[in-house]
N, C-alpha and C positions, 0 to 999 in steps of 0.2 A: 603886326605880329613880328618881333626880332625870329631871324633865321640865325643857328648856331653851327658853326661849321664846324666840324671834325677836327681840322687844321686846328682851329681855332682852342679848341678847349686842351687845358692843362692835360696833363701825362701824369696820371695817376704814378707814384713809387711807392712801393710798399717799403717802410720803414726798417723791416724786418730783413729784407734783401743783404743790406750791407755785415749783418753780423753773420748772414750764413754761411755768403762767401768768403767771410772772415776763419770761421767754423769747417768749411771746407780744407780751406789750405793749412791748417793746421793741422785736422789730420793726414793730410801727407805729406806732409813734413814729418809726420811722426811713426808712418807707416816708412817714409825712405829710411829714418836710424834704422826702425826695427831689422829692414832686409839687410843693411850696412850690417849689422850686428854693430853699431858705433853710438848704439843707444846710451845715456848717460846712465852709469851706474852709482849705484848709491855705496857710501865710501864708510865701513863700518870698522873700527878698529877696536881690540885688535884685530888684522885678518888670521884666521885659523883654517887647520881641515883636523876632521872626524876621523880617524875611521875606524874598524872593527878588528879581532884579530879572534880566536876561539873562545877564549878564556877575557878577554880583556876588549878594552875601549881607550883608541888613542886619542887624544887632545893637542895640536902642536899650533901654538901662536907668536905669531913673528910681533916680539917686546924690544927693538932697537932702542937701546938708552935708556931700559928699566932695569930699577937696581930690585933683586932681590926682595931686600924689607922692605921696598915699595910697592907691594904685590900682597892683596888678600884672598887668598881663595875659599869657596863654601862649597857645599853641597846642601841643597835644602828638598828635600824628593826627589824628584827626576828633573834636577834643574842645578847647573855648574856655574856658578856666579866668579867672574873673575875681574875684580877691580883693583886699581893702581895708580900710581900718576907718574908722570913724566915729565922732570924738571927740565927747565926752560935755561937750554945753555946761554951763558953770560955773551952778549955778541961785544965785539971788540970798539974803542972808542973811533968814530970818524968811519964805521959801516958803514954804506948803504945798500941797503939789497935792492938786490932785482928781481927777486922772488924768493919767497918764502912761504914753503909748503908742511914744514916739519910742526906738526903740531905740540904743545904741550899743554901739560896740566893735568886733572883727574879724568877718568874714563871708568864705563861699567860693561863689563855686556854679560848678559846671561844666556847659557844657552840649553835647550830641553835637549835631555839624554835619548835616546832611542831604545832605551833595556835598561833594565832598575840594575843600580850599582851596588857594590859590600862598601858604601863610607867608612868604616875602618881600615879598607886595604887602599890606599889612594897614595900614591907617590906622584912630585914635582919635582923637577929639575930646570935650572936658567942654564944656558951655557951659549954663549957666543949669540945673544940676541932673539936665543928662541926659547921658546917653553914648554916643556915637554910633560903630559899633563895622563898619568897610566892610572884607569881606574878599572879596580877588579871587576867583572859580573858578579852578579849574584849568582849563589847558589842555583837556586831554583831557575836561574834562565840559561847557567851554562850547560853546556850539554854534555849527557855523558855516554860513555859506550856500555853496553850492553852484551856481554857477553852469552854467545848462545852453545846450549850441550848439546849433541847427538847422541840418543838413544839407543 
């Protein structure tokens, strides 16, 4: 009768071993951006900010090197569509870069309003790179004062 030594017999590996601790270190690496705050961010152009005023809703987007008539703006319900493109300066003959970050060509972004707008009262203006984008409230969401009598 063969005797099996312990020694002797193979080392069972779970197969599944190597992708966990693949799986492990992954998340923290992803847990160290998160506390860095050095996490990769997602690069959405143009960049804007929102914000509110009583009466009104501001829109301002930094458009470096958009011309005007290359700019369509909508309003389709609570939704501000603002598409354009940005042509692609002519680089000089015998460049060679070292980087190149400056994108060109078409771009869209839409973005959900926060309060229903009056689409008849919408002003735009371009000036020095940025976009200044003033849309009335509505009636019915701006707010009004209420004057009260004493008796």
């Amino acid at each position: 009768m063969p005797f099996v030594r312990f020694i002797d017999r193979p080392t069972f590996r779970n197969p599944w071993a190597e992708f966990e601790r693949i799986r492990q270190g992954l998340d923290e690496l992803s847990r160290s951006y998160a506390e860095k705050g050095k996490g990769p961010r997602a690069n959405v152009y143009p960049a804007l900010n929102m914000y509110e005023e009583a009466d009104r809703l501001i829109v301002t987007a930094e458009l470096p090197g958009v011309k005007a008539a290359d700019l369509d703006l909508s309003i389709e319900g609570e939704t501000l569509t603002l598409q354009g493109k940005r042509d692609r300066r002519q680089s000089e003959a015998g460049v060679s870069y070292h980087r190149r970050e400056i994108e060109s060509g078409s771009f869209s972004r839409a973005i959900a309003l926060p309060v229903k707008v009056d689409a008849e009262h919408v002003a735009a203006r371009l000036a020095d790179g940025i976009l200044i984008i003033t849309l009335m409230k509505a009636s019915a969401v701006t707010p009004r004062q209420i004057h009260v009598t004493a008796e």
